[in-house]
C-alpha positions in Angstrom: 158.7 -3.9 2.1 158.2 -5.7 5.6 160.9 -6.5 8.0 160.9 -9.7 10.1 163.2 -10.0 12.5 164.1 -13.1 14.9 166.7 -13.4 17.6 167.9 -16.1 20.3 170.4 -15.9 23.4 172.6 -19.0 23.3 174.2 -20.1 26.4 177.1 -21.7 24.2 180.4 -19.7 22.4 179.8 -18.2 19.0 182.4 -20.6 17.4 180.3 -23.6 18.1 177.1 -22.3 17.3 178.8 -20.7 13.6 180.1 -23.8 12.9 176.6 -25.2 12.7 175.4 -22.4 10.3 178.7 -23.4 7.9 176.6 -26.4 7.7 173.6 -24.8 5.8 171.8 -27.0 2.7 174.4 -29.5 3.4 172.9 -33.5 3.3 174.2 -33.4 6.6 172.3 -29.8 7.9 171.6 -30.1 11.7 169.5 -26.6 11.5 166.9 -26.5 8.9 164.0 -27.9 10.2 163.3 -30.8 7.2 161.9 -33.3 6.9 158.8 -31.3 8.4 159.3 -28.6 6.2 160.6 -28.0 2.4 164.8 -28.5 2.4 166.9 -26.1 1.5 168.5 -26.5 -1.3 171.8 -25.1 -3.4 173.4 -26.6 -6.6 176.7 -26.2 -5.3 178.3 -25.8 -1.2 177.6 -22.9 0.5 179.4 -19.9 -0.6 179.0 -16.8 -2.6 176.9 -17.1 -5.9 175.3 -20.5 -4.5 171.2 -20.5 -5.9 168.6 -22.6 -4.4 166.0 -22.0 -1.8 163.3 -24.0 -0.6 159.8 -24.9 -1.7 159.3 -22.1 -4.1 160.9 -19.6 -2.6 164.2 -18.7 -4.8 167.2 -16.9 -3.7 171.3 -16.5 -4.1 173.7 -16.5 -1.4 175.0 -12.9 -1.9 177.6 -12.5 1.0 179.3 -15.7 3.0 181.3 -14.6 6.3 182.4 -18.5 7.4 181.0 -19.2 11.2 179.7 -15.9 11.5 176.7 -14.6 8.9 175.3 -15.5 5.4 173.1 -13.4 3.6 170.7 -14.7 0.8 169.6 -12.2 -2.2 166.1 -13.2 -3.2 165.3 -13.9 -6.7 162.9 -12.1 -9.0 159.9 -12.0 -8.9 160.9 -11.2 -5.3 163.2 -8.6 -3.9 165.3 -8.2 -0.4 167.0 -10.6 1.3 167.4 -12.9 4.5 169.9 -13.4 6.7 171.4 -15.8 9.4 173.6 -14.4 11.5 175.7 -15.5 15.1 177.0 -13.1 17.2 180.0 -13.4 19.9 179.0 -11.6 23.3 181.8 -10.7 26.2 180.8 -13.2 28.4 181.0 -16.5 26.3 177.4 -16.8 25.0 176.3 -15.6 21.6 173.2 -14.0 20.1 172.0 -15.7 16.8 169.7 -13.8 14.7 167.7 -14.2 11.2 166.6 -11.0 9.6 164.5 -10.4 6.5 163.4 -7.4 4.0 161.0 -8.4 1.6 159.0 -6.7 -0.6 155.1 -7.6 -0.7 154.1 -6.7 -4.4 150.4 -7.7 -5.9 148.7 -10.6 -4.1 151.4 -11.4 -1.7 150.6 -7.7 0.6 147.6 -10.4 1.4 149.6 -13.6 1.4 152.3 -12.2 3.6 149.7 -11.5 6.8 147.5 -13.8 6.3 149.5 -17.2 5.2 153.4 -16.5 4.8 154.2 -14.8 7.7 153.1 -17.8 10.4 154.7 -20.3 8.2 157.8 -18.4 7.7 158.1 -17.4 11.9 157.4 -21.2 12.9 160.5 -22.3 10.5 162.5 -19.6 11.6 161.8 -20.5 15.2 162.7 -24.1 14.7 165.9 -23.0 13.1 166.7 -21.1 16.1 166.1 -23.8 18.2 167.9 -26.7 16.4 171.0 -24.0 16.4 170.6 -24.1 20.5 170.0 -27.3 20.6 173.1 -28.1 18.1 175.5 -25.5 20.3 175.2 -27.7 23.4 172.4 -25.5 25.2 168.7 -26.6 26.2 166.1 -25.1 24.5 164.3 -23.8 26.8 160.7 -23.2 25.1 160.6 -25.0 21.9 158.8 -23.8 18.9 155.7 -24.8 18.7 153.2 -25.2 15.9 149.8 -22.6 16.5 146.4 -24.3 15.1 146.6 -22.1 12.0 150.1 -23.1 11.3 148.9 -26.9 11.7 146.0 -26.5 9.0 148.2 -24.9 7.0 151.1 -27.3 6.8 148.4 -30.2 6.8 146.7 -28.2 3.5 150.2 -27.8 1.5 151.7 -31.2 2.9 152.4 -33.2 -0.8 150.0 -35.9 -2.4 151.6 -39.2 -2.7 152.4 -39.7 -6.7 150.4 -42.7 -8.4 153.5 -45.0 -10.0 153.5 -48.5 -11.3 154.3 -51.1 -8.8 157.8 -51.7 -8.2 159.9 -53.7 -10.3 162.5 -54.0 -7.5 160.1 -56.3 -4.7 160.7 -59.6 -4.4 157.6 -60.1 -2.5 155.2 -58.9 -4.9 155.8 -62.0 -7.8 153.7 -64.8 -6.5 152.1 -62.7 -3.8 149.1 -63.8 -5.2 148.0 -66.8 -8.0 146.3 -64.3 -9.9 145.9 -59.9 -9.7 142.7 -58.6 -11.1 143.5 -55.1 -9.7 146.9 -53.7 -8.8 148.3 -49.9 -7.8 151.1 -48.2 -6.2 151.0 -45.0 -4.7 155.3 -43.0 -3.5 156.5 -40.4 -1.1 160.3 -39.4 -0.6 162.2 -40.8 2.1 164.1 -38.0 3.4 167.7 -39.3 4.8 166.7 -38.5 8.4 163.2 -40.3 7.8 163.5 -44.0 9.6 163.2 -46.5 7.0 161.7 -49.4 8.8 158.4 -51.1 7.0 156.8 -52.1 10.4 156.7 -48.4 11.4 155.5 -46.9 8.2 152.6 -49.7 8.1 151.9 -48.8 11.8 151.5 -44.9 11.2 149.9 -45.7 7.8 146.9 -47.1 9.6 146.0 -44.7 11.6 143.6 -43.1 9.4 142.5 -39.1 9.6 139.1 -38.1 10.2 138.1 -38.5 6.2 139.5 -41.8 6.1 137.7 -43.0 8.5 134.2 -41.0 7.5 135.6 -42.9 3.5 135.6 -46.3 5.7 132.4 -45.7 6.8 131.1 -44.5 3.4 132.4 -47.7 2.8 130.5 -50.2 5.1 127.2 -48.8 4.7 127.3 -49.5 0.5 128.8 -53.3 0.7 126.7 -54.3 3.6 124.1 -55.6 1.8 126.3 -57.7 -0.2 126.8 -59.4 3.1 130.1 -58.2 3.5 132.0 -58.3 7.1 132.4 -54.2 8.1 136.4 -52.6 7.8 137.8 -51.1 10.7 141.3 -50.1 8.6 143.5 -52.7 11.2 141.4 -56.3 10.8 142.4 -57.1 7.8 146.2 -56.5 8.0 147.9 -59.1 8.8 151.7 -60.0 8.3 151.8 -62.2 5.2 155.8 -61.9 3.9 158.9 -60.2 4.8 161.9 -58.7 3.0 164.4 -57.8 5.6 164.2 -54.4 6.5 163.1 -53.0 3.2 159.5 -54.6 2.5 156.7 -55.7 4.6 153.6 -57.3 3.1 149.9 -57.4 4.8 146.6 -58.9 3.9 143.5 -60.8 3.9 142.4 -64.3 1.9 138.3 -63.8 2.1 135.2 -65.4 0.8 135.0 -62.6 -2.4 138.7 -61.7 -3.0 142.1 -61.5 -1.5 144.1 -58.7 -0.5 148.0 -58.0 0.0 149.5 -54.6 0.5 153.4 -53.9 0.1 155.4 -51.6 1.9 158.3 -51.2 0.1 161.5 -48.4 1.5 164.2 -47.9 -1.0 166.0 -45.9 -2.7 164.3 -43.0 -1.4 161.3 -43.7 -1.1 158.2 -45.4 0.2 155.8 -47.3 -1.8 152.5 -48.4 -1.1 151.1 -51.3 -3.7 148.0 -53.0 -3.5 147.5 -56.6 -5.2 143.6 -57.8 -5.3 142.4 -61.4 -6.7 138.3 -61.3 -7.2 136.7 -64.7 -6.2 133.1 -64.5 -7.2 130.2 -62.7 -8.2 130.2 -61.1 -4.8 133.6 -59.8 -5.2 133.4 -58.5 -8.5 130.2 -56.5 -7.2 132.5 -55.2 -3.6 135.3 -54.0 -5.8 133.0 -51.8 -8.4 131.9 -50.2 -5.2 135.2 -50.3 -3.5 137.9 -49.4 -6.4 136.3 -45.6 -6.5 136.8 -45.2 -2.1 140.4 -46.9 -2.7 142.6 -44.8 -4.5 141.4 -41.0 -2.2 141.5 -43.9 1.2 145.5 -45.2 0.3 146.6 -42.1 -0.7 145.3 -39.8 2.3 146.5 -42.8 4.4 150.1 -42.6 3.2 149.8 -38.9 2.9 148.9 -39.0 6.7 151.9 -40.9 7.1 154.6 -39.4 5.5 153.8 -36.0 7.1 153.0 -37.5 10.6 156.9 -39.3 10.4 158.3 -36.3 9.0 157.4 -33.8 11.8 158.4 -36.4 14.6 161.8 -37.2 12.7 162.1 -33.3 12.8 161.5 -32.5 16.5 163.4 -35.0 18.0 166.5 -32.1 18.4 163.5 -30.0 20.5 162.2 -32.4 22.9 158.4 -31.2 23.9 157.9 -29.7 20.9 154.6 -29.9 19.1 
């Protein structure tokens, strides 16, 4: 079994800071540290006999003191519990505190040190501090994410799912006289995600380190087919515009022409792709290109969605990183 145990001073009265905690899993949570991380969630309001959790982790809400401590019964194959608890002191501040006894069987005595432990102190921390921060007191030294905890969250962040285009744009019919090639890759929109197509496109090109080595990759194979180099920004342009829900970008070239769709709605975020092939020339670009596309869109929107999350998510903890 190991013990973790977290606690924070809040300059603020207890009553303030539990009513936050009532607040748990609700679509309205001001603590739990999502979009960054996995939600929390319960199929029913907070209160004894609740089940949920959050990414894979499974557990019950076994004892529910409103405003003042809730204590969560982990599920099997798992056993212990956590709890989040606030604390009145004498002289109007409170102590907030998040305990935990969980047992370590099999594989996860080398999972706990090595992986689960710096994930699970970083989300506890961030807790913690949205609680202060929610309370009406300044955090003082924000949670920050180590290097470790950085590759980590990067290596488990979601793919983007491959989906058929949406049915729902009114920008994609017509976009283009005739599609010779056409794909759509989704993430969730989470509720305190902004929504706006401008600033999803913006973050979405900003490509990682194997995007741009992709890019490259790229370049050097359709150079000799006389082909102008990609920098990932050149060739986006605003073509169309649906309001605030959909933003389309592209290119008419020589060999082929190119639109991409941002769609937000109902939840999500989709990224689709319309290309029209012109020539000889194009048809010999996209056999090279259509194998770099698919791993280049999705890592891009990956990028994105997980970039937007944790800046959506520290915005309560200002100088956080």
């Amino acid at each position: 079994m190991v013990r973790n145990t977290h606690e924070r001073l809040i300059n603020a009265p207890a009553k303030r800071a539990g009513a936050l905690l009532d607040r748990l899993s609700a679509t309205d949570d001001p603590i739990w540290p999502a979009p960054a991380w996995p939600p929390m969630r319960l199929d029913r309001p907070l209160g004894v006999g609740a089940r949920g959790g959050h990414a894979g982790i499974r557990y019950t809400v076994e004892e529910y003191e409103p405003g003042a401590r809730i204590r969560f019964r982990f599920c099997a194959p798992r056993s212990g519990y956590h709890e989040l608890s606030v604390h009145p002191l004498d002289d109007g501040r409170c102590l907030a505190r998040h305990d935990m006894l969980i047992g370590t069987p099999g594989a996860d005595l080398l999972r706990w040190p090595l992986v689960v432990r710096h994930l699970h102190d970083t989300i506890v921390e961030e807790v913690l501090d949205n609680l202060q921060h929610g309370a009406g007191d300044r955090v003082a030294r924000p949670a920050r994410h180590s290097r470790w905890v950085r590759l980590l969250h990067g290596l488990r962040w979601r793919r983007p799912c491959k989906v058929d285009p949406p049915t729902d744009s009114r920008l994609l019919p017509g976009a283009l006289r005739r599609v010779d090639f056409a794909d759509a890759f989704q993430v969730p929109l989470h509720p305190a995600k902004p929504s706006a197509p401008e600033l999803w496109l913006k973050e979405f090109l900003q490509p990682s380190a194997v995007v741009r080595g992709l890019l490259m990759a790229r370049n050097a194979l359709v150079g000799p087919l006389g082909i102008r180099p990609a920098s990932g920004h050149d060739a986006f342009a605003v073509v169309a515009r649906d309001e605030d829900r959909e933003l389309m970008v592209g290119s008419d070239e020589e060999h082929l022409d190119f639109r991409l769709s941002v769609l937000t709605d109902d939840g999500h975020v989709t990224f689709t792709t319309l290309v029209t092939l012109h020539n000889r020339r194009g048809r010999l670009y996209w056999a090279v290109v259509r194998h770099f596309h698919p791993a280049v869109v999705r890592a891009m929107a990956r990028r994105a969605h997980r970039q937007i999350a944790l800046r959506s998510t520290l915005t309560a903890r200002p100088g956080a990183v």
